[in-house]
GUTOR-37983 format. One record per atom (N, C-alpha, C, O): atom name; x, y, z. Coordinates in nm, 3 decimals. Atoms other than C-alpha are relative to their C-alpha. Last residue first. Example, Ala and Ser with C-alpha at 12.3 -4.5 7.8 and 13.67 -1.06 7.14 Angstrom:
// GUTOR-37983
+------+---------+---------+---------+
| site |       u |       v |       w |
+------+---------+---------+---------+
|    N |  -0.082 |  -0.119 |  -0.006 |
|   CA |   1.367 |  -0.106 |   0.714 |
|    C |  -0.077 |   0.109 |   0.073 |
|    O |  -0.026 |   0.220 |   0.090 |
|    N |   0.089 |  -0.119 |   0.000 |
|   CA |   1.230 |  -0.450 |   0.780 |
|    C |   0.090 |   0.120 |   0.000 |
|    O |   0.194 |   0.118 |   0.066 |
+------+---------+---------+---------+
//
This chain:
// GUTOR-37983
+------+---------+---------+---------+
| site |       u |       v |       w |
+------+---------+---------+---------+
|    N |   0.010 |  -0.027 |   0.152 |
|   CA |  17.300 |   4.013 |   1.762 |
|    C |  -0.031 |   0.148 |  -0.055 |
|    O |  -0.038 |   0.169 |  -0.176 |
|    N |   0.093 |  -0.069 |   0.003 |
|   CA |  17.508 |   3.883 |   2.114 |
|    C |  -0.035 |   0.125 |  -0.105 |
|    O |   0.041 |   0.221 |  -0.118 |
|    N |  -0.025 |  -0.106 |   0.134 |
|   CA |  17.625 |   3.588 |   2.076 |
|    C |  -0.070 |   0.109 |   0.008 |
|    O |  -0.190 |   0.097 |  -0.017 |
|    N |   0.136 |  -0.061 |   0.099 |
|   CA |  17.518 |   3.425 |   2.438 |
|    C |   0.093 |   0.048 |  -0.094 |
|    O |   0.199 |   0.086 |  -0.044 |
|    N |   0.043 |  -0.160 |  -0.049 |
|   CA |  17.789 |   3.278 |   2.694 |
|    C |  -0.093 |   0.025 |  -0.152 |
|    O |  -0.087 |  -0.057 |  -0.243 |
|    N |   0.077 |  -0.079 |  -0.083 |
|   CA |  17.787 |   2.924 |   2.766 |
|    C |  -0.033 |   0.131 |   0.004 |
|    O |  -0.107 |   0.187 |   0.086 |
|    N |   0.122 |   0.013 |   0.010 |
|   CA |  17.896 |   2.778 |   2.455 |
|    C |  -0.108 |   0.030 |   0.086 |
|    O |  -0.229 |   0.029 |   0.059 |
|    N |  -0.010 |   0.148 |  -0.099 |
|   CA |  18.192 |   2.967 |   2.446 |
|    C |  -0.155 |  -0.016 |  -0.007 |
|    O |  -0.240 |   0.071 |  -0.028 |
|    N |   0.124 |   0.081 |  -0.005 |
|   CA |  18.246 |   3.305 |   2.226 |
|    C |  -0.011 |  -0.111 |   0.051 |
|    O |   0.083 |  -0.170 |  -0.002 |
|    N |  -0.032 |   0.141 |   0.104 |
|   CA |  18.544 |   3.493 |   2.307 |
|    C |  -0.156 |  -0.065 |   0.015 |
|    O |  -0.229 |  -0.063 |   0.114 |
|    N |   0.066 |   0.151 |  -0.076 |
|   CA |  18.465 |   3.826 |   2.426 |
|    C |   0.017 |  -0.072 |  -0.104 |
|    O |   0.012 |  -0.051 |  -0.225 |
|    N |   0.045 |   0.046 |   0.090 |
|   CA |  18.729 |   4.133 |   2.321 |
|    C |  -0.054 |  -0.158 |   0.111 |
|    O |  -0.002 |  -0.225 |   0.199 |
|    N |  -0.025 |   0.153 |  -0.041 |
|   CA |  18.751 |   4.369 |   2.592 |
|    C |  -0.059 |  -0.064 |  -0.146 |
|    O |  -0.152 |  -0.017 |  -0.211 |
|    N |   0.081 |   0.112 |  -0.101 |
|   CA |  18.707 |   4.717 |   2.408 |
|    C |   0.032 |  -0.133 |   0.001 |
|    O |   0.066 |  -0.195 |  -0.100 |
|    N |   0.053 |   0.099 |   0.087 |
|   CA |  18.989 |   4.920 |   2.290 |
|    C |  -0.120 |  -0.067 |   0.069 |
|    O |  -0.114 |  -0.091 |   0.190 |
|    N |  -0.060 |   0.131 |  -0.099 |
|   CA |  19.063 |   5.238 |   2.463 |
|    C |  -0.105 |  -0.063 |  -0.057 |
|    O |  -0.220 |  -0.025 |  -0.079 |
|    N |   0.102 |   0.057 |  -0.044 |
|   CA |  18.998 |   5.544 |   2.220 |
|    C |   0.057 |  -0.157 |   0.120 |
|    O |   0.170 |  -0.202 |   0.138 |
|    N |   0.074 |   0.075 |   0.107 |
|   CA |  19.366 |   5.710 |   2.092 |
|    C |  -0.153 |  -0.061 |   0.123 |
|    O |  -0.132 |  -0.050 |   0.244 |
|    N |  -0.058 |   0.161 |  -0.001 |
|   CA |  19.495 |   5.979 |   2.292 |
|    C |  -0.122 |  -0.073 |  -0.063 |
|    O |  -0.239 |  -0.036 |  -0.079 |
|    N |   0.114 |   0.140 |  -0.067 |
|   CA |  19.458 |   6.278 |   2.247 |
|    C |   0.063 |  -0.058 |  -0.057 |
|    O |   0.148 |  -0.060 |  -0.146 |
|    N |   0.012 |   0.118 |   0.043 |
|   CA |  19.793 |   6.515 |   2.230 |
|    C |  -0.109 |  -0.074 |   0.037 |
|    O |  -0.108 |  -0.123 |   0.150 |
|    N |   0.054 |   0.060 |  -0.023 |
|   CA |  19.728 |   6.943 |   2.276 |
|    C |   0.009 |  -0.183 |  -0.040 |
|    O |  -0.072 |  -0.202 |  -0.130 |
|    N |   0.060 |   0.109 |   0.058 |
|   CA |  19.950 |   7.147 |   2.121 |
|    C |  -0.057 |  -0.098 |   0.127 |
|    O |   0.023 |  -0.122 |   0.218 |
|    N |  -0.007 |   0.118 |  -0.024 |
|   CA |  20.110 |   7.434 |   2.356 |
|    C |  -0.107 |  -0.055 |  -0.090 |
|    O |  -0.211 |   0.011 |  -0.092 |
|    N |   0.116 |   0.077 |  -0.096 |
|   CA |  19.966 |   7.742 |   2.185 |
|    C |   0.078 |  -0.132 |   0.025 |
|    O |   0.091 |  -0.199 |  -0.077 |
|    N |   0.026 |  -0.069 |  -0.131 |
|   CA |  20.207 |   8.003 |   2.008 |
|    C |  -0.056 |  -0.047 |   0.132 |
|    O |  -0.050 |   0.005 |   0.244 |
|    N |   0.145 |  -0.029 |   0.031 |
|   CA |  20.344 |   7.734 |   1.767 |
|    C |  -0.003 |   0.090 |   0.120 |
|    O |   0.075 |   0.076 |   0.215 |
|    N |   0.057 |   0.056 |  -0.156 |
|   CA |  20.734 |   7.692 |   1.738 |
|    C |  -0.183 |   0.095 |   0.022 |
|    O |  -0.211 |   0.212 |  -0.001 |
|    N |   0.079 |   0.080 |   0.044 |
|   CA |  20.810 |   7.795 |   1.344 |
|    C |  -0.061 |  -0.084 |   0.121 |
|    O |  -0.142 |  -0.175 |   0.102 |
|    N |   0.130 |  -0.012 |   0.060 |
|   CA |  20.977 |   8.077 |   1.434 |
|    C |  -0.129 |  -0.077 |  -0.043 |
|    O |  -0.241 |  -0.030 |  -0.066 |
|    N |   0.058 |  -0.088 |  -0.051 |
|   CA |  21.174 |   7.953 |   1.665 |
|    C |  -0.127 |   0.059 |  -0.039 |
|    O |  -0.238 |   0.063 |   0.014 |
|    N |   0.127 |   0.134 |  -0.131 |
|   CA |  21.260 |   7.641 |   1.509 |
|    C |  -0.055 |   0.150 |   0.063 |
|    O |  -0.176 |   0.154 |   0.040 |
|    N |   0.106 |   0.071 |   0.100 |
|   CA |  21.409 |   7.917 |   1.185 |
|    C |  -0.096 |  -0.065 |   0.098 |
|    O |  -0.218 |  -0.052 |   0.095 |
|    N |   0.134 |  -0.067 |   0.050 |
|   CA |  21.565 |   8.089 |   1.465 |
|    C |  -0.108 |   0.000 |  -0.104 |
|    O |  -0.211 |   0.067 |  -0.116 |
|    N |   0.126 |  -0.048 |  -0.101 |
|   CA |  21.746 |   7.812 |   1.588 |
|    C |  -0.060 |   0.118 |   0.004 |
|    O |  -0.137 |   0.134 |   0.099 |
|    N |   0.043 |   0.138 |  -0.050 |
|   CA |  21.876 |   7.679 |   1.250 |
|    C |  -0.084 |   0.058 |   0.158 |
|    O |  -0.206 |   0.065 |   0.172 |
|    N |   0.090 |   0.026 |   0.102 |
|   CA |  22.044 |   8.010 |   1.165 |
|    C |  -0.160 |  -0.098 |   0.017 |
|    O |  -0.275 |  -0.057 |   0.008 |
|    N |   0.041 |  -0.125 |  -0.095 |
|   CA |  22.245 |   8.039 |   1.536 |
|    C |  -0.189 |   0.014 |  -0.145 |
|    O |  -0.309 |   0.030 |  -0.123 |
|    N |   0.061 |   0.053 |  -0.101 |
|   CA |  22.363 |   7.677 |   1.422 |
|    C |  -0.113 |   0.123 |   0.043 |
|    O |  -0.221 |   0.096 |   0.095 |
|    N |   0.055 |   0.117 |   0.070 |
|   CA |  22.512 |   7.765 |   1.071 |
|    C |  -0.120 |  -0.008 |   0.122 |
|    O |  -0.237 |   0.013 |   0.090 |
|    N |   0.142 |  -0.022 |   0.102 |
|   CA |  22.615 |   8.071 |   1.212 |
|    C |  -0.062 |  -0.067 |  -0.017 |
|    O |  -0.176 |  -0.035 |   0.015 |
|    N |   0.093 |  -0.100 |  -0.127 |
|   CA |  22.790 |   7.899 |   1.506 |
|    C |  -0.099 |   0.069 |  -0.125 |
|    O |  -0.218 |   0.040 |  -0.142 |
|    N |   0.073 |   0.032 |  -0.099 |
|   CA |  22.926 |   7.636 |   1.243 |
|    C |  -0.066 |   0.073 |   0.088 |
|    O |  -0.175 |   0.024 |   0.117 |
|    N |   0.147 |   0.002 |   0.097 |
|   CA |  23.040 |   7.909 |   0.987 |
|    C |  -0.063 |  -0.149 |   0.097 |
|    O |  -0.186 |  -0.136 |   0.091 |
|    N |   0.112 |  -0.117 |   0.033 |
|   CA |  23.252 |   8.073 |   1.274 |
|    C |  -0.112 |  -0.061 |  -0.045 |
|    O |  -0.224 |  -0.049 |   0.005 |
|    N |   0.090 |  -0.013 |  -0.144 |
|   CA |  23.401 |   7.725 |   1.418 |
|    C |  -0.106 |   0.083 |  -0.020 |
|    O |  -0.222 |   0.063 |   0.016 |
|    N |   0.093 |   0.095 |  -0.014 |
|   CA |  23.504 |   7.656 |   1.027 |
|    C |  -0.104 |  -0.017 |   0.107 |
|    O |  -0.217 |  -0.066 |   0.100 |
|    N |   0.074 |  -0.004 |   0.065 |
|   CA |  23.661 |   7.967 |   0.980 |
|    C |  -0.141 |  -0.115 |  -0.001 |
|    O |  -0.261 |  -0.101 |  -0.025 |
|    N |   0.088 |  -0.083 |  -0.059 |
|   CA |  23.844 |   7.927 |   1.312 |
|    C |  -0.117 |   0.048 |  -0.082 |
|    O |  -0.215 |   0.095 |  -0.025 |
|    N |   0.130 |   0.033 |  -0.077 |
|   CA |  23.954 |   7.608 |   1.209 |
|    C |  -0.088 |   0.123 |   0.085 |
|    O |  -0.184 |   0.109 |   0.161 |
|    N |   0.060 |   0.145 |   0.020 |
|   CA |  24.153 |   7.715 |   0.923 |
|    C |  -0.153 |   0.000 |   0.092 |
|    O |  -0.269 |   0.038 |   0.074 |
|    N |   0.061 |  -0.113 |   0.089 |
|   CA |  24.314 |   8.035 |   1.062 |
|    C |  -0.133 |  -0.109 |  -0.035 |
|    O |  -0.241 |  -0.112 |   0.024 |
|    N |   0.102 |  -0.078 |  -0.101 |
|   CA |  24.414 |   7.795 |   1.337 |
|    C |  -0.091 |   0.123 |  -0.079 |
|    O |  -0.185 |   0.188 |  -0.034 |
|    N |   0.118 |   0.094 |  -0.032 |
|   CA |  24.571 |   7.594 |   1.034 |
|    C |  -0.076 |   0.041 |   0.128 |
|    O |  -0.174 |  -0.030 |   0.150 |
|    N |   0.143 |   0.014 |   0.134 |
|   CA |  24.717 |   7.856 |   0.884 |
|    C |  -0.143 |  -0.084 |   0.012 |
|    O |  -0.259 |  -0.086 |  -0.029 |
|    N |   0.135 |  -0.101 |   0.020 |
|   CA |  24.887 |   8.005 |   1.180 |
|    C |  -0.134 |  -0.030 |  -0.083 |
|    O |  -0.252 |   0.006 |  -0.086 |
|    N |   0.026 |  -0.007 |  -0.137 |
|   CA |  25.073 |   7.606 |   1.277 |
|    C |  -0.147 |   0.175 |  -0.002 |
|    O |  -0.264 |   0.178 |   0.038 |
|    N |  -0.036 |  -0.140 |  -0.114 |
|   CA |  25.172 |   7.648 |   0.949 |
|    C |  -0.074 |  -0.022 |   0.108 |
|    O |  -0.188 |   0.007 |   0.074 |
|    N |   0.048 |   0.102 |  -0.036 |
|   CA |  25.029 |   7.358 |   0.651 |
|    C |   0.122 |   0.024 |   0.157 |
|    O |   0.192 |  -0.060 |   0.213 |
|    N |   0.145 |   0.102 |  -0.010 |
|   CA |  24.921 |   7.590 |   0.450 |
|    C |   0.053 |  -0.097 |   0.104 |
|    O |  -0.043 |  -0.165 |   0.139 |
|    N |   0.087 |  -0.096 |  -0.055 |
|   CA |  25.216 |   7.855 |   0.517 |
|    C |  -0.143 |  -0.081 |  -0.019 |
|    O |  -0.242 |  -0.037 |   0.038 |
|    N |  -0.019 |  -0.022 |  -0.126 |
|   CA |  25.484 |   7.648 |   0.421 |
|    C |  -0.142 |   0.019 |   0.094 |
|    O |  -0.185 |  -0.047 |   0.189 |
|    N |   0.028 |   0.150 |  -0.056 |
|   CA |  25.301 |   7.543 |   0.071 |
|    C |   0.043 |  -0.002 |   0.121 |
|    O |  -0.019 |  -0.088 |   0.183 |
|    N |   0.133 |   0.020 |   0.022 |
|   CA |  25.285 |   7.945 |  -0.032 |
|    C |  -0.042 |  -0.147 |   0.097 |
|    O |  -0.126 |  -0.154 |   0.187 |
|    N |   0.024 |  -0.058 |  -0.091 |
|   CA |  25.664 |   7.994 |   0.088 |
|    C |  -0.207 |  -0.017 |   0.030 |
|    O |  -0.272 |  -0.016 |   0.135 |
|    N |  -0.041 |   0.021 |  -0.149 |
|   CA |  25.738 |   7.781 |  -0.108 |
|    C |  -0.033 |   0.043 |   0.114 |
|    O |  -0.044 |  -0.026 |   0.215 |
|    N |   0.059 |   0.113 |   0.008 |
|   CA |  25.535 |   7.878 |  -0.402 |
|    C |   0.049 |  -0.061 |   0.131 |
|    O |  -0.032 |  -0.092 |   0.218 |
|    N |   0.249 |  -0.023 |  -0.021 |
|   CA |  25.620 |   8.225 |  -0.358 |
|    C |  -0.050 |  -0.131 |   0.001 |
|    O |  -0.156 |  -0.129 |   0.063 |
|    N |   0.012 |  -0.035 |  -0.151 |
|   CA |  26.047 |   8.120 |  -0.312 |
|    C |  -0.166 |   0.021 |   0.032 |
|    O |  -0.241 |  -0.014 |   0.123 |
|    N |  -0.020 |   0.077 |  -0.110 |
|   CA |  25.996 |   7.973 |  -0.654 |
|    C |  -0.004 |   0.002 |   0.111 |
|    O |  -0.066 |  -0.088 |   0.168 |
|    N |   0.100 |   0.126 |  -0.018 |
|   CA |  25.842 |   8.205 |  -0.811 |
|    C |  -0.006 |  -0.121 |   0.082 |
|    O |  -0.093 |  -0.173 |   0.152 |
|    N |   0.108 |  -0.069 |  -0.151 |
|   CA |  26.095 |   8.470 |  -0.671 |
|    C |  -0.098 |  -0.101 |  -0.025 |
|    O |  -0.139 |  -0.161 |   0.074 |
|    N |   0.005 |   0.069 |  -0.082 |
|   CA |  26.340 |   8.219 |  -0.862 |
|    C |  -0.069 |   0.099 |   0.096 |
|    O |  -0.055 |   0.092 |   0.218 |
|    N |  -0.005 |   0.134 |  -0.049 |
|   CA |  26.209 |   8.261 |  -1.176 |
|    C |   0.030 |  -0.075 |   0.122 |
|    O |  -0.010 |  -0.189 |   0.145 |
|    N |   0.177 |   0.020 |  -0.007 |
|   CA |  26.152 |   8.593 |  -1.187 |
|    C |  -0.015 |  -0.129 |   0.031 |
|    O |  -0.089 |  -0.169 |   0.121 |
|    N |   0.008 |  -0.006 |  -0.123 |
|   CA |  26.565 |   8.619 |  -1.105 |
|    C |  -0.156 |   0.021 |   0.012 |
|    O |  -0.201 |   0.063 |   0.119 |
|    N |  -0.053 |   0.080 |  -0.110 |
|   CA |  26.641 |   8.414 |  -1.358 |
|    C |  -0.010 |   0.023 |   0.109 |
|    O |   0.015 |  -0.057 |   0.200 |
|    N |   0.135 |   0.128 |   0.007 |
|   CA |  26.401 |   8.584 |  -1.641 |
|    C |   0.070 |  -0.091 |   0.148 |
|    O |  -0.009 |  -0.152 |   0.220 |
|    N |   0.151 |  -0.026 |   0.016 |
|   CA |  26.586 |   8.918 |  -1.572 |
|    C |  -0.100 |  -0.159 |   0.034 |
|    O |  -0.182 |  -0.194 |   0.120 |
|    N |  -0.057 |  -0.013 |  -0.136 |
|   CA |  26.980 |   8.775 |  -1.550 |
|    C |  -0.188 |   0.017 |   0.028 |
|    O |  -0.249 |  -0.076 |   0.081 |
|    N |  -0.014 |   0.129 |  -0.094 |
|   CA |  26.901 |   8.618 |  -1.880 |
|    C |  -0.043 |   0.020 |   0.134 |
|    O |  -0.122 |  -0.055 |   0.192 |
|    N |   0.115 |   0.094 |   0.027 |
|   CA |  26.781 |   8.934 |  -2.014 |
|    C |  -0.008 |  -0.159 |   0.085 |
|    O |  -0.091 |  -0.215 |   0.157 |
|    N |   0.140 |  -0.073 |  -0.089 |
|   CA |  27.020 |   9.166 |  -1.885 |
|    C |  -0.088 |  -0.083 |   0.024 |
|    O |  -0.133 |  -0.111 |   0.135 |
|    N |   0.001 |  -0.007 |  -0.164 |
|   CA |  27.268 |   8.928 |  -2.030 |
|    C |  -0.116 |   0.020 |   0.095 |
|    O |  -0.185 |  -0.050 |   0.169 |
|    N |  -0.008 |   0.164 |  -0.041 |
|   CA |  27.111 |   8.951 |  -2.360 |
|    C |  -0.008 |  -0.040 |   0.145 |
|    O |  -0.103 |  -0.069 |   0.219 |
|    N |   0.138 |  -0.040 |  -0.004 |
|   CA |  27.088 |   9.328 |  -2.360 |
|    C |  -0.013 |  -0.155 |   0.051 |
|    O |  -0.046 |  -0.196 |   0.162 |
|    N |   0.010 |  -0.040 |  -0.155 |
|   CA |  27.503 |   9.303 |  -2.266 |
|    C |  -0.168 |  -0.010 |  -0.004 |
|    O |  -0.208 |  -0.015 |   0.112 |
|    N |  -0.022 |   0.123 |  -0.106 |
|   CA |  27.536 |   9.059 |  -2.575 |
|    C |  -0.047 |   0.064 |   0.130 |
|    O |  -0.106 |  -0.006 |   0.212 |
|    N |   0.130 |   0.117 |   0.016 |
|   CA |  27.373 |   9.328 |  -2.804 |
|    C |   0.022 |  -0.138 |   0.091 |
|    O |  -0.067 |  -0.218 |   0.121 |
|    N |   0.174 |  -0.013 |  -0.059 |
|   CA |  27.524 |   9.601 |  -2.663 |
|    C |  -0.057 |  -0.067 |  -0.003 |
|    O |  -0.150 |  -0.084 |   0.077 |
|    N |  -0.024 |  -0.020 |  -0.138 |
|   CA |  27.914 |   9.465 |  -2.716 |
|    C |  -0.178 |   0.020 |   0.014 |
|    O |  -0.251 |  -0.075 |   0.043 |
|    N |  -0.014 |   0.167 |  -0.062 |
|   CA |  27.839 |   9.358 |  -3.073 |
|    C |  -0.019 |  -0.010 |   0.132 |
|    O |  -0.093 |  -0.097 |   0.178 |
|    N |  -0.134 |   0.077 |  -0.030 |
|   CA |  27.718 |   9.708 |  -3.148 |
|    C |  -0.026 |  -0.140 |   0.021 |
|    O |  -0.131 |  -0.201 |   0.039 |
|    N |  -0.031 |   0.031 |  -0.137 |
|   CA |  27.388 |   9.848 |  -3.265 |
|    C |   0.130 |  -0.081 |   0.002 |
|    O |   0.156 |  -0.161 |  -0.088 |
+------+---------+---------+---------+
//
C-alpha cells in the first residue's frame, strides 16, 4: 500500500470518529432539552393523571365488591343501670 493511501485511510478515520462524536453530542442535547420541554413535561403529567384514574377506578371496584348485599344492622350496647350509693337509710339489697 502507498504512503498517500495510508494517510488518506487515516483521515477517513479521524474525520469518521469526529463526526460520531459529535452526533453524540447533539443526542444528548437534544435528549436533556426535551426532559425538561414544555412537551415532556405534559407528557409527564399525563402519565401520572392516567395511572391515578386507574389507580382510583381499581380501588372502587374492589369497595364494590366487597360492599355487603344487606344493609348491616348496628345494636347498641345495653343501657347501664342507675348505680345506688349505699346510705344508711336505704337497704343493701342481698
Amino acid at each position: 500500500m502507498s504512503p498517500m493511501r495510508k494517510t488518506a485511510g487515516k483521515k477517513v478515520a479521524a474525520t469518521r470518529k469526529r463526526n460520531a462524536a459529535q452526533r453524540q453530542a447533539a443526542a444528548k442535547k437534544a435528549a436533556s432539552t426535551r426532559k425538561g420541554s414544555a412537551a415532556g413535561k405534559k407528557a409527564a403529567k399525563t402519565r401520572v393523571r392516567q395511572g391515578a384514574a386507574r389507580k382510583a377506578a381499581a380501588t372502587r371496584a374492589r369497595k364494590k365488591e366487597a360492599a355487603p348485599t344487606q344493609p348491616v344492622q348496628v345494636q347498641e350496647p345495653p343501657a347501664a343501670e342507675p348505680q345506688v350509693q349505699a346510705t344508711p337509710e336505704t337497704p343493701i339489697p342481698e
